[in-house]
C-alpha positions as CSV (number, residue, x, y, z in Angstrom):
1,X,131.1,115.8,73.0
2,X,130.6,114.7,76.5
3,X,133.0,113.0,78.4
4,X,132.5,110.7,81.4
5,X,132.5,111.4,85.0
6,X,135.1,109.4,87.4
7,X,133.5,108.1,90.1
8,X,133.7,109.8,93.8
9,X,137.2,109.2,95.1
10,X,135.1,107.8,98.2
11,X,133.9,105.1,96.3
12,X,134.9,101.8,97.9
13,X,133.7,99.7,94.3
14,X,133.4,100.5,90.8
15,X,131.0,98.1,89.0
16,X,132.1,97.9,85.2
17,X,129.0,96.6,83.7
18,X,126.5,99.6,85.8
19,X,124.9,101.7,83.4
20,X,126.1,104.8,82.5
21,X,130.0,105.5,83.2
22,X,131.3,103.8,85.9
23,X,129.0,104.5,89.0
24,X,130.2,103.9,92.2
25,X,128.8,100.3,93.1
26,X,125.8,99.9,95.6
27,X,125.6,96.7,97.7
28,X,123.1,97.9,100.8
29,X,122.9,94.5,101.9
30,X,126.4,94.2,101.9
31,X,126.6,90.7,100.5
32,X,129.1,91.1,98.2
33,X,126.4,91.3,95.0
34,X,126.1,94.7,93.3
35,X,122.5,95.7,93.5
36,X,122.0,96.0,90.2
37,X,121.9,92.4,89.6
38,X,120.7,91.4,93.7
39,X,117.8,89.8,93.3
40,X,117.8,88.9,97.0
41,X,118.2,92.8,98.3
42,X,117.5,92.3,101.9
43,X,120.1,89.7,102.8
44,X,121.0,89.2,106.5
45,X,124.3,90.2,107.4
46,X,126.6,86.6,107.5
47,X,124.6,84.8,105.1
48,X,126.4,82.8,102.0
49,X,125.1,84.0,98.4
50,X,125.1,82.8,95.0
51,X,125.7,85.3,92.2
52,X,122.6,86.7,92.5
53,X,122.8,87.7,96.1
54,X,120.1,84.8,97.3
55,X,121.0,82.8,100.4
56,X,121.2,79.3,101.0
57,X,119.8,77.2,103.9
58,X,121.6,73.4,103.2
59,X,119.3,71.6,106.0
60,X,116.4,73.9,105.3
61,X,115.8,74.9,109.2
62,X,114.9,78.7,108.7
63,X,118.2,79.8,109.4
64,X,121.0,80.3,105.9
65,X,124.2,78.6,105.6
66,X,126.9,81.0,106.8
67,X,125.1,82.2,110.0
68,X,124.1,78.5,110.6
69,X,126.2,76.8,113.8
70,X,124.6,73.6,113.4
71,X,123.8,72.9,109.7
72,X,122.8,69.5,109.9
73,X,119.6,70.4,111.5
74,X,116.9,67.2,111.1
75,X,114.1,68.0,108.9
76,X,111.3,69.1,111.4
77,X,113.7,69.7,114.1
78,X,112.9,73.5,116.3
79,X,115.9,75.5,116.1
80,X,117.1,78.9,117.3
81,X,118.9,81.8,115.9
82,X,122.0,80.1,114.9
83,X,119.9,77.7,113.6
84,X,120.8,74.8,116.4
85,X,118.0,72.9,118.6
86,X,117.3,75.1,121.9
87,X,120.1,75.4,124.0
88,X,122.7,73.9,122.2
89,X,123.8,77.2,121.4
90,X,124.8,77.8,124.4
91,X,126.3,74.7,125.5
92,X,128.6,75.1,121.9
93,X,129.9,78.9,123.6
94,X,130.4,77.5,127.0
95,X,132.6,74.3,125.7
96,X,133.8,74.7,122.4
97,X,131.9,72.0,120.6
98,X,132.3,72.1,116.7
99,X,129.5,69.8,116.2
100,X,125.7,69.1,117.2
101,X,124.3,66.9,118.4
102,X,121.5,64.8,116.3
């Protein structure tokens, strides 16, 4: 009779429900969702998930909730990286702002 492996002692998560005996859990997108149920694999580092590991953009600017410094973006509106309108990024580092401007 065989008996099951235990996973690596490096293994930083064990994911109860992987097939097979316990395998050490794999998140490569580092989201916090096991890949065996990710259906959103490639998730950028920062961005909120649901339970299956697909981010969310609240003001729908390009840019998901979590990494987004100004999330209530006007429809239409061109936004940067952090998802705020150009150079209110920078203004927001240089004086502290919590909000944006609309």
């Amino acid at each position: 009779m065989a008996t099951a492996t235990p996973p690596p002692r490096t293994a930083t998560y064990v994911d109860p429900q992987a097939p097979g005996f316990r395998w050490p859990a794999v998140d490569y997108d580092a989201d916090g969702v096991f890949d065996r149920v990710d259906h959103c694999p490639d998730t950028r580092p920062g961005c909120k998930v649901d339970q299956w590991g697909c981010s969310h953009d609240s003001d729908g600017d390009g840019v998901c909730d979590g990494r987004d410094q100004c999330p209530d973006t006007p429809k239409g509106m061109a936004v940067d990286e952090n998802g705020c309108q150009a150079g209110v990024s920078a203004l927001k580092s240089t004086q502290g702002a919590r909000t944006c401007p609309k």
